[in-house]
Each structure stands twice: as structure tokens, then as C-alpha cells.
N, C-alpha and C positions, 0 to 999 in steps of 0.2 A: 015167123017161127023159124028157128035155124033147121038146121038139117042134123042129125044127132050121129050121121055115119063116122065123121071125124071125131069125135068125143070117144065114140064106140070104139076105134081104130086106136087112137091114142092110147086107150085105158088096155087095150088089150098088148100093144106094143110094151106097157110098161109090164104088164103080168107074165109075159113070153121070155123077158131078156129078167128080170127080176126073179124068177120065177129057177132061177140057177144057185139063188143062196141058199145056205143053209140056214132056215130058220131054227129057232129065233135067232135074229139080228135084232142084236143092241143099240148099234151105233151106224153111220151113215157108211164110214169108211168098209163095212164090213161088203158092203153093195158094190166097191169099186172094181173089184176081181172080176164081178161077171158080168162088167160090160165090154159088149162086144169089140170095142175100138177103146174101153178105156175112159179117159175122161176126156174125149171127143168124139164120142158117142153122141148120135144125136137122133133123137122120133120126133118123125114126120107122120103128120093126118092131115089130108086135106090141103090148105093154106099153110098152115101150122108148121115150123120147125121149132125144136126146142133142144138146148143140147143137155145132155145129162148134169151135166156140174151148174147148168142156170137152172135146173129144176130143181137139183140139190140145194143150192145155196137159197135161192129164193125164193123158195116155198118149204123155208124148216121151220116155217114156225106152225106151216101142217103137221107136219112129221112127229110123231108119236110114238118114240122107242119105249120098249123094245118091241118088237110084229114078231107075231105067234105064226103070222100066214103072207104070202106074196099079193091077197086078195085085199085086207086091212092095210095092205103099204099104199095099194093102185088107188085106193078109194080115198084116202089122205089124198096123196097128191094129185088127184082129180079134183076133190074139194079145193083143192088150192088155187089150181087152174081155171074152174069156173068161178071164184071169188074176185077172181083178177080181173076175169073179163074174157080171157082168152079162150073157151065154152062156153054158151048162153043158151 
């Protein structure tokens, strides 16, 4: 069984720096303003690096516009992320 601190870490890394839109966001682009570096932005947990634009690109077919809340985005693409493999 893995260890669920990096999962827990990640998901909250995404809710922290997400967590600056104004919801609702419609669209992905509307996300790109409140990252911290932009689109080389990148969350770390663990093992784990990810940059913001490979989570965007590569996990939209998680992504479920338009989010009501910063909590329904993190949980999409945490779904995405443990589907891939990269949480188990």
C-alpha cells in the first residue's frame, strides 16, 4: 500500500495555488493568471513533479468546465492523476 501523504500534498498544492481564481471558471485559460510562475509552474509531492501546462494538457479530458468551487477542480484532476498511475 502506498503512502497517501503525496496524493494528500499534491491535491492540496493544487487547491492553495487554484484557489486564487475567481470562480466559476469556464475555461482552462481562465487558471493561467494565478499561477505562480505562470506556465512553468510546477507541484511537487513526494517523488512526484508535475508542471502545470502537463497537467493541463494531459489530464483535460478530467477537466469538467465550468467549477463552481477550487475543491471540484483538485478532485478532477486528481482523478486524472490516480487513473494514470501516478497515485495508487
Amino acid at each position: 500500500m502506498s503512502d497517501p501523504q503525496p496524493e494528500t500534498e499534491m491535491r492540496q498544492q493544487l487547491i492553495d495555488v487554484f484557489s486564487a481564481a475567481e470562480y466559476p471558471v469556464t475555461e482552462p485559460f481562465e487558471l493561467i493568471p494565478v499561477l505562480p510562475d505562470g506556465a512553468a509552474t510546477t507541484f511537487e509531492a513526494g517523488d512526484v513533479t508535475l508542471g502545470a501546462m502537463d497537467i493541463g494538457m494531459g489530464y483535460a479530458e478530467y477537466q469538467k468546465y465550468p467549477y463552481q468551487s477550487v475543491e471540484a477542480l483538485a478532485d478532477d484532476l486528481m482523478t486524472g492523476l490516480r487513473d494514470d498511475g501516478v497515485f495508487r
